[in-house]
C-alpha positions as CSV (number, residue, x, y, z in Angstrom):
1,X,-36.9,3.4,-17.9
2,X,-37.2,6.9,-15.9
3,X,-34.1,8.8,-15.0
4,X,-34.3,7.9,-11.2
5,X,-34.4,3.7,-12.5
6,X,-31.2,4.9,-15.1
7,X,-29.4,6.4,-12.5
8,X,-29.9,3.4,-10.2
9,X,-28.3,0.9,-12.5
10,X,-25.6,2.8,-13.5
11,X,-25.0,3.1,-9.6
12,X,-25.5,-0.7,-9.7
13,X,-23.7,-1.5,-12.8
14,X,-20.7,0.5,-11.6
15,X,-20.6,-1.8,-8.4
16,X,-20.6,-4.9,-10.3
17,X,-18.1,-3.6,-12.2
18,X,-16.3,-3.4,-9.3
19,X,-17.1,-6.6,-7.9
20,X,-15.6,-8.5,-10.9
21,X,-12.5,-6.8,-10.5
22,X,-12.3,-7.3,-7.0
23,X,-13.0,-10.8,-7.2
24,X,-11.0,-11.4,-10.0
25,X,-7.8,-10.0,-7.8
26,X,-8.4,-12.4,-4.9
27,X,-8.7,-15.5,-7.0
28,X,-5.8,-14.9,-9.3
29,X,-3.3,-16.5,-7.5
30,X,-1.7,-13.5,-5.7
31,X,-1.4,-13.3,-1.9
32,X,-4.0,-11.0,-1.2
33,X,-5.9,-13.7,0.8
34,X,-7.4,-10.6,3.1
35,X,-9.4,-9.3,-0.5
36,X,-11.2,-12.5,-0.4
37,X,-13.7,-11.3,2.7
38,X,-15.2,-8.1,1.2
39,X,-14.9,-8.7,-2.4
40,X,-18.2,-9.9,-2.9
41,X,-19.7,-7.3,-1.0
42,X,-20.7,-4.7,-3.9
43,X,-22.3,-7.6,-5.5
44,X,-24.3,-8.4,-2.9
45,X,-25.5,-5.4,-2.0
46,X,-26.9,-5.2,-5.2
47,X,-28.9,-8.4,-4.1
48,X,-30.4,-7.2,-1.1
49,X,-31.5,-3.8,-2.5
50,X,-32.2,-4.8,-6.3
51,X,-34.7,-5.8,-8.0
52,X,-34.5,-9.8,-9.5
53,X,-34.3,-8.5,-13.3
54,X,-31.0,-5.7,-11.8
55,X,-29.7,-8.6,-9.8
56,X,-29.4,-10.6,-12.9
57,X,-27.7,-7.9,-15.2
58,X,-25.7,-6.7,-12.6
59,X,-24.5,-10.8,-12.0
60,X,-24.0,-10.8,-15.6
61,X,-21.9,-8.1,-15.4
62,X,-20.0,-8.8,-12.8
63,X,-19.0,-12.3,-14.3
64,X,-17.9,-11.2,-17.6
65,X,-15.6,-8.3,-15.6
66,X,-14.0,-11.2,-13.6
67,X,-13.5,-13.5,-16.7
68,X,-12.3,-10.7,-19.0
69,X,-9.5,-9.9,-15.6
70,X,-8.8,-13.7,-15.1
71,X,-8.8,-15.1,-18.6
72,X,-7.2,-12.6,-20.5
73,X,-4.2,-15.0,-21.2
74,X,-6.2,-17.2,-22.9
75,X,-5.8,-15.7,-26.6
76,X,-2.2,-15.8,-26.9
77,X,-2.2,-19.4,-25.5
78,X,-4.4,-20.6,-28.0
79,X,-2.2,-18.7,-30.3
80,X,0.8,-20.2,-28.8
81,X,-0.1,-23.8,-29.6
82,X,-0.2,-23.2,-33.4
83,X,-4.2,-21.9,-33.9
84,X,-5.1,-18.1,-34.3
85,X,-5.0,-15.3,-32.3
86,X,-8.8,-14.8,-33.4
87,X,-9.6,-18.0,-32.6
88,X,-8.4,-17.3,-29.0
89,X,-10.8,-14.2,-28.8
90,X,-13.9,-16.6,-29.4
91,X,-13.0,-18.9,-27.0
92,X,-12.3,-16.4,-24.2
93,X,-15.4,-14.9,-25.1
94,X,-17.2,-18.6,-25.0
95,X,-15.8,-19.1,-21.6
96,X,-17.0,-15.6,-20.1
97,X,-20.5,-16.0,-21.4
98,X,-20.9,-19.5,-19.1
99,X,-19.4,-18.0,-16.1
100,X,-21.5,-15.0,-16.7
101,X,-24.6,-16.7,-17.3
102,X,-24.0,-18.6,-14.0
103,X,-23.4,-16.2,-11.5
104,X,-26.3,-14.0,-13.2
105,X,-28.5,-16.9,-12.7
106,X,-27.2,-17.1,-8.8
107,X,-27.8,-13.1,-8.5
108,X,-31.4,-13.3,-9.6
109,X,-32.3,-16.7,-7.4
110,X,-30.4,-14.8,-4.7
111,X,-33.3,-11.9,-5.3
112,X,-35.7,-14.4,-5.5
113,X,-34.9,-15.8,-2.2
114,X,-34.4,-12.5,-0.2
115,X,-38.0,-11.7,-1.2
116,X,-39.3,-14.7,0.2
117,X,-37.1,-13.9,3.3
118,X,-38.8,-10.4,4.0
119,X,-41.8,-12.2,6.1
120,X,-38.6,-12.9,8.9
121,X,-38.3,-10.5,11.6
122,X,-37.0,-12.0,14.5
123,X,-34.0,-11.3,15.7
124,X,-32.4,-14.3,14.1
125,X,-33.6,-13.1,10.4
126,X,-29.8,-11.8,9.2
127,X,-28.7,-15.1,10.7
128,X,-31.3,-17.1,8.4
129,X,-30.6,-14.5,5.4
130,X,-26.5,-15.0,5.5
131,X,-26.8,-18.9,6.0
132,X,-29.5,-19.4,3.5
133,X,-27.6,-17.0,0.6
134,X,-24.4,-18.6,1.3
135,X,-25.8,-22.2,1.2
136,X,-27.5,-20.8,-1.6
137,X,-23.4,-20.1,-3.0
138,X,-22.7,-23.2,-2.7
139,X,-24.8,-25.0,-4.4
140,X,-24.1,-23.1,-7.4
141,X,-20.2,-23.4,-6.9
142,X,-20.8,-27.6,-6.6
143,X,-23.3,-27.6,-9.7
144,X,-21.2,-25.9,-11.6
145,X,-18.4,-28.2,-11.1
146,X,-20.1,-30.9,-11.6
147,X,-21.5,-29.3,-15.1
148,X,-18.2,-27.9,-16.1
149,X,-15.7,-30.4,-14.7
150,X,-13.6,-30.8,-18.1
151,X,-13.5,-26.7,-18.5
152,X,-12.3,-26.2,-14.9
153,X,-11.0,-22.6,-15.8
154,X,-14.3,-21.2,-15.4
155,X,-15.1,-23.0,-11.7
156,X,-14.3,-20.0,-9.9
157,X,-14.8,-21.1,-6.0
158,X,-14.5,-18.3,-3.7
159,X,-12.6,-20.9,-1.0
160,X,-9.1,-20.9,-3.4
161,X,-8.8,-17.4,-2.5
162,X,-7.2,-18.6,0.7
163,X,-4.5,-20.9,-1.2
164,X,-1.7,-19.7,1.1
165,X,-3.3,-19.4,4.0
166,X,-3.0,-22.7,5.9
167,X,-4.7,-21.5,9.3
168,X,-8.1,-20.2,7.2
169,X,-7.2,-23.8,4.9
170,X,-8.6,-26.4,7.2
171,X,-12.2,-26.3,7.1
172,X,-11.7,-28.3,4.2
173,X,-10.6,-31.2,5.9
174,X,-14.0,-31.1,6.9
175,X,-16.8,-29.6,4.0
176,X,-14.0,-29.4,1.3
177,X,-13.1,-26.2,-0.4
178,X,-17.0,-25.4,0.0
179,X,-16.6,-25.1,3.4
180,X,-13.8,-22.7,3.4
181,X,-16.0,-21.1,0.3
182,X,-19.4,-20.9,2.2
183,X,-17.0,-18.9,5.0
184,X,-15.7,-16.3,3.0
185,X,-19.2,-15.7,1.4
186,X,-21.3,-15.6,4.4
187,X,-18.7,-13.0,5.6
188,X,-19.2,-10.9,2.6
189,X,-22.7,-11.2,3.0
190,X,-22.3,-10.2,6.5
191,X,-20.7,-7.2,5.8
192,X,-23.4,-6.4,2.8
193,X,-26.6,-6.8,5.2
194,X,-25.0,-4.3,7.9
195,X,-24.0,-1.8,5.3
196,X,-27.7,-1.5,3.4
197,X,-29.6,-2.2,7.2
198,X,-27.6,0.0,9.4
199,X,-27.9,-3.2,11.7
200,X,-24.3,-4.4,13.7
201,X,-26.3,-7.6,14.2
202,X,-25.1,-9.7,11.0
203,X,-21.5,-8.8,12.2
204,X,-22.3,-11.0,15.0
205,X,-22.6,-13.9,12.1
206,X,-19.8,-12.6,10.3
207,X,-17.6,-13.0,13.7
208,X,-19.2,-16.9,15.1
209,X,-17.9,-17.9,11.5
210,X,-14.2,-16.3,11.3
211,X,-14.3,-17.7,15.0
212,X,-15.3,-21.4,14.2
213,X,-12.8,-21.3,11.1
214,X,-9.7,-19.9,13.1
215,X,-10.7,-22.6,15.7
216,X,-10.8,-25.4,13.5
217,X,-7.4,-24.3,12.1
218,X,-5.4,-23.7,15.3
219,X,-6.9,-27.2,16.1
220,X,-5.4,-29.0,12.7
221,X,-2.3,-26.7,12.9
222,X,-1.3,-27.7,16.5
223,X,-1.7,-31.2,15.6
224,X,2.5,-33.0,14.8
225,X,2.9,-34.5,11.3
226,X,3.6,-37.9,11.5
227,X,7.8,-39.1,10.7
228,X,8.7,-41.7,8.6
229,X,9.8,-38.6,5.9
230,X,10.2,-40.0,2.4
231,X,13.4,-37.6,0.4
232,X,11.4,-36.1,-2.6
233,X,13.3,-34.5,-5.6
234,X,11.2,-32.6,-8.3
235,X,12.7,-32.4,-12.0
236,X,11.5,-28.9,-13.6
237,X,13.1,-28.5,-16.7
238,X,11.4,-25.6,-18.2
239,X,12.0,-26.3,-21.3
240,X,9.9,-24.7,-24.4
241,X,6.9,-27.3,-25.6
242,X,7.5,-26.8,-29.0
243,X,11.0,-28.0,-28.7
244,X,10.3,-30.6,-27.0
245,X,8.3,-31.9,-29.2
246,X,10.9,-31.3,-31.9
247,X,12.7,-34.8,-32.7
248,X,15.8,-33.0,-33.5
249,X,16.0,-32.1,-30.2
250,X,15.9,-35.2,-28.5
251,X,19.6,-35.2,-27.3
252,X,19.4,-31.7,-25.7
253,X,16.4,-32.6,-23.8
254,X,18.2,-35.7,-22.5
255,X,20.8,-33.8,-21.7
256,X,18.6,-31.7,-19.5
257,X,16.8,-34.2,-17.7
258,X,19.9,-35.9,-17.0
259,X,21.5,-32.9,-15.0
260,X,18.9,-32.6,-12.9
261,X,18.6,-36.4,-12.4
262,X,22.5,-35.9,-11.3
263,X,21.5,-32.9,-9.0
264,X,18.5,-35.9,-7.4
265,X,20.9,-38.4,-6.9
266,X,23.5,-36.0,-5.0
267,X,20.7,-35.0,-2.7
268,X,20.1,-38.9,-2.3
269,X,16.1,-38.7,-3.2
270,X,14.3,-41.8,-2.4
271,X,11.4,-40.6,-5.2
272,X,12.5,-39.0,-8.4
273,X,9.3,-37.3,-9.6
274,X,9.3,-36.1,-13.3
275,X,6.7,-33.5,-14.7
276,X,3.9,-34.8,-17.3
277,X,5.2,-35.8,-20.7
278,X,8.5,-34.9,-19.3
279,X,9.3,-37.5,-22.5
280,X,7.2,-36.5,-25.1
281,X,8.0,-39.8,-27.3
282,X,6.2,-42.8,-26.2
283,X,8.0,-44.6,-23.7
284,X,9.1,-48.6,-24.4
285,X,10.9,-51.1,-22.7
286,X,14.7,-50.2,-22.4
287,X,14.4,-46.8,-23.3
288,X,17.9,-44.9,-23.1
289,X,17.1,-42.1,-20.9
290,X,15.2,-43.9,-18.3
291,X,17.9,-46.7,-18.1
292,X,20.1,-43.5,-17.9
293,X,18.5,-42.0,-15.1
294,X,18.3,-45.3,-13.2
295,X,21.5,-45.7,-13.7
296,X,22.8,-42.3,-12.4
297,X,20.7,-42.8,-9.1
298,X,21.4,-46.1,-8.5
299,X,23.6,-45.4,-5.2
300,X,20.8,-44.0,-3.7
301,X,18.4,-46.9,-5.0
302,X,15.9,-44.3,-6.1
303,X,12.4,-44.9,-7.8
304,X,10.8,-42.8,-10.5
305,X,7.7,-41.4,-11.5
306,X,7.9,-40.5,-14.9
307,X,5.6,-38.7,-17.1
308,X,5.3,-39.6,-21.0
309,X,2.7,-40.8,-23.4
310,X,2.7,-44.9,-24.0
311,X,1.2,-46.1,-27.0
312,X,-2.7,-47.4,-26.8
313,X,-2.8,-51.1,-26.9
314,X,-6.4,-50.9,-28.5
315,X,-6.5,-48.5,-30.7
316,X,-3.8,-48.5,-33.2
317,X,-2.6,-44.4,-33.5
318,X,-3.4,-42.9,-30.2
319,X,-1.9,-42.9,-27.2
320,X,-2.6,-42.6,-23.4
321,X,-1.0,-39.9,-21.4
322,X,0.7,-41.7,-18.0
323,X,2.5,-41.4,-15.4
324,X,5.2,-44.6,-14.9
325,X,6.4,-45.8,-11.7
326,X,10.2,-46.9,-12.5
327,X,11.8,-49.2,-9.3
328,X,15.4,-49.1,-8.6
329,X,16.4,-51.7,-11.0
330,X,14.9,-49.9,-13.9
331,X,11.2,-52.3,-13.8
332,X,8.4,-50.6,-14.3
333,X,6.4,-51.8,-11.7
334,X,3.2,-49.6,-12.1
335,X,1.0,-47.3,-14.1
336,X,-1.1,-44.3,-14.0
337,X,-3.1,-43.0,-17.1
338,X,-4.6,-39.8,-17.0
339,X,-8.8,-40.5,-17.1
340,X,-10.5,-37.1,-17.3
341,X,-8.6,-35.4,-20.4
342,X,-9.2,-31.6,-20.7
343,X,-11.6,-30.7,-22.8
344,X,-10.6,-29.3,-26.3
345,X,-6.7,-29.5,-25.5
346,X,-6.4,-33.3,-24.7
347,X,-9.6,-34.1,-27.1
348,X,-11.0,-32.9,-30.1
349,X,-14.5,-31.8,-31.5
350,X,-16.4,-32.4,-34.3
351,X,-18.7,-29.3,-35.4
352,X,-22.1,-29.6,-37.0
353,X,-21.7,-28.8,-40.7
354,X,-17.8,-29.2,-40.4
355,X,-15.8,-31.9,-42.1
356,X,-13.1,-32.2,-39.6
357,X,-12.4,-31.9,-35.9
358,X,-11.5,-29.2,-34.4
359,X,-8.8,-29.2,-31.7
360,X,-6.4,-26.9,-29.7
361,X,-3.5,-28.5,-29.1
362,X,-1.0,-30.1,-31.6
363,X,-1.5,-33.6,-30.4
364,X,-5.4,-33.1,-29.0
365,X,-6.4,-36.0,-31.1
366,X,-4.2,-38.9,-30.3
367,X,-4.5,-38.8,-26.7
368,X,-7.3,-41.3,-25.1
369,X,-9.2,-41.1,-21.7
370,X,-7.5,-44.3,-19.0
371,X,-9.6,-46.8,-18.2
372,X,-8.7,-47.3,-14.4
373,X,-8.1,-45.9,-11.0
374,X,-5.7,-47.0,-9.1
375,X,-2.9,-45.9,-6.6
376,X,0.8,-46.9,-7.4
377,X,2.5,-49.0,-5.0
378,X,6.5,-48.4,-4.5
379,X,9.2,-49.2,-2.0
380,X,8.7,-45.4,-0.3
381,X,4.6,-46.0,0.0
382,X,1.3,-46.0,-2.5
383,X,1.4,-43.1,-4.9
384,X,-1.9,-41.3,-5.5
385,X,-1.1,-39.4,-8.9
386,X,-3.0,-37.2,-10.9
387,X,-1.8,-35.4,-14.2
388,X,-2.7,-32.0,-15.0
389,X,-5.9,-30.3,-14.2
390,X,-6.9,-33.5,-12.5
391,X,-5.9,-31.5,-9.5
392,X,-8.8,-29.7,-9.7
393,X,-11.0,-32.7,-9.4
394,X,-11.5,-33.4,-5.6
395,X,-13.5,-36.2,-6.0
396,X,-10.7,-38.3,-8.1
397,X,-8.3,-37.3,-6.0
398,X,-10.5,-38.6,-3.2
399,X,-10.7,-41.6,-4.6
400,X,-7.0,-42.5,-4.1
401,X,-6.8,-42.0,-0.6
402,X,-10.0,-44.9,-1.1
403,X,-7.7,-47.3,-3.1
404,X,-4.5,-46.5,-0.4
405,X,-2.7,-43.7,-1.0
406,X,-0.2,-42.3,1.5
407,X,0.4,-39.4,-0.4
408,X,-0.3,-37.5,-3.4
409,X,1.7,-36.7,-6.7
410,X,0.6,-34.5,-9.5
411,X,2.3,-33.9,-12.7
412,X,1.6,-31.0,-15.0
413,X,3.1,-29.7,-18.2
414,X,2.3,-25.5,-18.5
415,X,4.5,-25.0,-20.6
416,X,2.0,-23.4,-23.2
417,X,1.5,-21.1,-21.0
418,X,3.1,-17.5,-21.9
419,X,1.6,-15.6,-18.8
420,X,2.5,-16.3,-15.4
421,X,-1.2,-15.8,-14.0
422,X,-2.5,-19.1,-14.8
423,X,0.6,-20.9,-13.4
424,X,-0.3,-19.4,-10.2
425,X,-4.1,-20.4,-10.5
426,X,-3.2,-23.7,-11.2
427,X,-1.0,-24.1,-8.4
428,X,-3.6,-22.7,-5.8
429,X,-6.1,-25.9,-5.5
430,X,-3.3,-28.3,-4.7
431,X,-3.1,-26.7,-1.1
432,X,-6.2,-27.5,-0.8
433,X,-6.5,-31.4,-2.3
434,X,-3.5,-31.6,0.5
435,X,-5.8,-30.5,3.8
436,X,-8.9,-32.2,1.6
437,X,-7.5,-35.3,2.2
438,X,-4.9,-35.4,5.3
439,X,-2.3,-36.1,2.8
440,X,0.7,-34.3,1.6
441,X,1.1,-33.5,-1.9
442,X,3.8,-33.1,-4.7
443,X,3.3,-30.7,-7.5
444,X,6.2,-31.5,-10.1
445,X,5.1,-28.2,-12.7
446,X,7.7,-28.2,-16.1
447,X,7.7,-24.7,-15.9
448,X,6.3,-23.7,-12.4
449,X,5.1,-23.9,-10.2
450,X,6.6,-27.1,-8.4
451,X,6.0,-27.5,-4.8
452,X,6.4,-30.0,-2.0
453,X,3.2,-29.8,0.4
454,X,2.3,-31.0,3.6
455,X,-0.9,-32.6,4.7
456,X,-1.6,-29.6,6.7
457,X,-1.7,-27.6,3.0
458,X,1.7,-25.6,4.3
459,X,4.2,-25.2,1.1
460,X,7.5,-26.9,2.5
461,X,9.6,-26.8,-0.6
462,X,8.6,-24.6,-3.5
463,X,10.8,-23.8,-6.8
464,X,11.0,-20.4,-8.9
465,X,8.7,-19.8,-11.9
466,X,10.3,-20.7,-15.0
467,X,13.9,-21.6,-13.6
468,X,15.4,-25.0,-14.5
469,X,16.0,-26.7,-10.7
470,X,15.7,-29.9,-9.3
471,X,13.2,-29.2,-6.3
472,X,14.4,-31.2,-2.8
473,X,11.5,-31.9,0.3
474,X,10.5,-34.8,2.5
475,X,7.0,-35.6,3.0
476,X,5.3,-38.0,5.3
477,X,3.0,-40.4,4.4
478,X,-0.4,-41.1,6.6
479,X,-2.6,-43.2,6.5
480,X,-5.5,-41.9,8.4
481,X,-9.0,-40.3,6.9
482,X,-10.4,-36.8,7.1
483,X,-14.3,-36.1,7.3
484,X,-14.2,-34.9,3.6
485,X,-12.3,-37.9,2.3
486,X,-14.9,-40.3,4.1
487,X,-17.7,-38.5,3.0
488,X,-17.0,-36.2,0.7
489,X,-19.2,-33.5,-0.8
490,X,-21.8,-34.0,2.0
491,X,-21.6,-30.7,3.3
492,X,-22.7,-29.2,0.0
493,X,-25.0,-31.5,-0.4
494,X,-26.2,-30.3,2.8
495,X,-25.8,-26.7,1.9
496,X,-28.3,-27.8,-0.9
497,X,-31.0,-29.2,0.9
498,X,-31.1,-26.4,3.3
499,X,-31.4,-23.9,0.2
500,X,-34.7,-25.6,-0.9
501,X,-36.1,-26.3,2.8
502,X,-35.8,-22.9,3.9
503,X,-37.2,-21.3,0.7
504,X,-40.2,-24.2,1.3
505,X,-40.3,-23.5,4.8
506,X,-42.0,-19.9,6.6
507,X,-42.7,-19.1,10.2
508,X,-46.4,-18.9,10.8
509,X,-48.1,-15.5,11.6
510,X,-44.6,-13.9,10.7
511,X,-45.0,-10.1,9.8
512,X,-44.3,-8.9,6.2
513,X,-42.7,-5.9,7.1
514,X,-39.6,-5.7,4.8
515,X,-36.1,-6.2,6.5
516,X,-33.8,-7.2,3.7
């Protein structure tokens, strides 16, 4: 390598540097939603200057800066649940390695692709180059969620950046949060074509696409919720997992959950909403706190939606982690188990050349995958509920609204968690499962955060990090369909098709002077 081709990767490795960190900032869960739209732009001028071989160090780079800045939490969680601090470094460095890999793959298909673009020179070649990279973007963001669906730390889509931005939310009533993603990263590459060209021509792009996504959200915004409100009261207890999961300290648990469940029935709540394994011992018939809690809101003639493991009728020794629908009278009248169990915490693994299996959390091996979908029908409407980081799956969540579901419940448990940075990056897809699917959303979080959304993704209620506080909201529950949750992922699937028909298709008698 001469000293001119040293100097240029240095200048290039410095930028991805700085595109990793960048990115890493607008999709951590602070409100720097603004970041978001330029953040990308170091990387991808990289990719319409570099060669393919620089495009894929310089991707590589980039991805293990942002998953260094966004995981860095995960060794002392690991460490937290009981296994080494060591043995939190090789995971971290496990999960940056598969993000890295990815986006360097994208990076050097992106390079492949602007070369084939240099025969365009019309007029509408930055068009063609910022819609085909972006579509280009999204098919990697969908393929990699589909690949890596049970690790969903490392499915960084560039859309979430806007988690608290309801008016830039709304294209994802229509593509999903790919639509609000290929937005933000045909902007950046916008931005990136006019700084290496010199050309104000791609801002022309980059303003018909803020346009069409402020347009679309003053459209959705204006429309009026519908009435009917339903008087929601979220439990978070914040209570420290490994007491809870100490028997000898049953009673002061009880004790806890029972003040709030006071503080729910003074507010008169129509839905008590409990986080997950909010009882960590299985839960049978007449069980003393939950005929306790029924008992306390009985005025109000209040249902509950209480999270706890029950034992697994097939398999003697394992258990199902659920959600239970309580009515008034203290019947449990339905039941949600969780189906897609996150990987290594909620399962365990079995290493080649390794007697046992290996596992994170305490309890990873007892817990077994549901066997149904269903939504959970109650006196104040059907419940679609998801448990954990099923809120990250759009298509299950998609999937109630199919079986009925006027709104949307999810219960987590992070209270593993010592940082508060992946609290917040939990928290920032539920906005979007809300506009996803036209319907509003409660997020009861043991330690934080809990929210009460609306369909519209705008945060009505929303309770302190790591406070104990019984949450109060109304939601509304609808009954109508957005485009995404009657088609779903059909815009990416779109966005994919047009990545391989414009690569296979080329304007005749086009000139191959280079534009890119």
């Amino acid at each position: 390598m001469s000293v001119r081709e040293r100097a240029g990767f240095g200048r290039d490795g410095a930028m991805a540097v700085l595109a990793g960190v960048l990115i890493a900032v607008s999709l951590s869960g602070f409100d720097v939603f603004w970041l978001a739209w330029m953040a990308w732009v170091p990387l991808f001028v990289i990719v319409s200057t570099a060669s393919a071989r620089r495009g894929f160090l310089c991707g590589g780079i980039a991805g293990l800066t942002q998953t260094v800045c966004m995981l860095h939490w995960v060794p002392p969680t690991i460490e937290n649940m009981g296994k080494s601090f060591g043995m939190g470094v090789v995971l971290l460095a496990v999960l940056c390695a598969i993000w890295a890999v990815g986006l360097a793959v994208f990076c050097w298909l992106a390079c492949l692709y602007r070369d084939r673009m240099r025969g365009y020179h019309s007029a509408a070649s930055g068009a063609l180059y910022v819609v085909g990279i972006a579509c280009l973007w999204i098919t990697f963001e969908h393929l990699y969620t589909r690949l890596f669906s049970a690790l969903p730390w490392v499915c960084f889509l560039a859309g979430y950046s806007q988690w608290n931005r309801p008016l830039l939310m709304q294209l994802a009533s229509v593509g999903g949060v790919h639509g609000v993603s290929f937005a933000v990263i045909a902007v950046n590459l916008a931005i990136a074509r006019t700084w290496v060209t010199r050309s104000r021509q791609p801002l022309l792009v980059a303003g018909a696409v803020v346009a069409g996504v402020l347009l679309v959200g003053v459209c959705r915004l204006h429309a009026d919720a519908p009435g009917g409100a339903v008087r929601i009261a979220v439990l978070q207890a914040n209570l420290n997992p490994a007491e809870r999961l100490d028997s000898k300290r049953g009673d002061a648990l009880a004790r806890s959950y029972l003040r709030l469940v006071e503080d729910a029935s003074s507010a008169r709540a129509d839905l008590v909403v409990w986080t997950e394994s909010a009882i960590p011992w299985p839960i049978r018939d007449g069980d003393d706190l939950v005929e306790e809690a029924v008992r306390i809101t009985g005025p109000s003639h209040a249902c509950h939606l209480i999270g706890a493991p029950i034992e697994n009728p097939e398999r003697k020794g394992t258990y199902l982690n659920s959600a239970l629908l309580v009515a008034p009278d203290g019947r449990v009248t339905g039941l949600y188990s969780k189906l897609r169990p996150l990987f290594m915490a909620e399962t365990s693994v079995c290493f080649p050349g390794t007697p046992n299996r290996f596992k994170i959390h305490p309890s990873g091996d007892k817990f077994v995958r549901g066997t149904e979908h269903k939504a959970l029908a109650s006196p104040v409407g059907v419940l679609g509920v998801t448990i954990c980081n099923e809120n990250f799956h759009a298509d299950l969540i998609r999937e109630s609204v199919g079986h009925g579901a006027d709104f949307l419940v999810n219960l987590t448990n992070d209270g593993w968690f010592r940082q508060n940075m992946p609290l917040r990056m939990h928290f920032m897809v539920n906005p979007f499962r809300a506009v996803e699917t036209g319907r509003a959303l409660v997020v009861a979080n043991s330690v934080g955060v809990s929210a009460i959304i609306d369909s519209r993704g705008r945060q009505r209620a929303k309770a302190p990090l790591r406070t104990q506080t019984c949450l109060v909201g109304e939601v509304a529950p609808e009954r109508g369909q957005t485009l995404y949750s009657r088609y779903g992922d059909a815009f990416a699937y779109g966005c994919m098709c047009w990545s391989v028909l414009s690569v296979k298709w080329r304007p005749c008698g086009g000139s191959t002077r280079r534009v890119i």
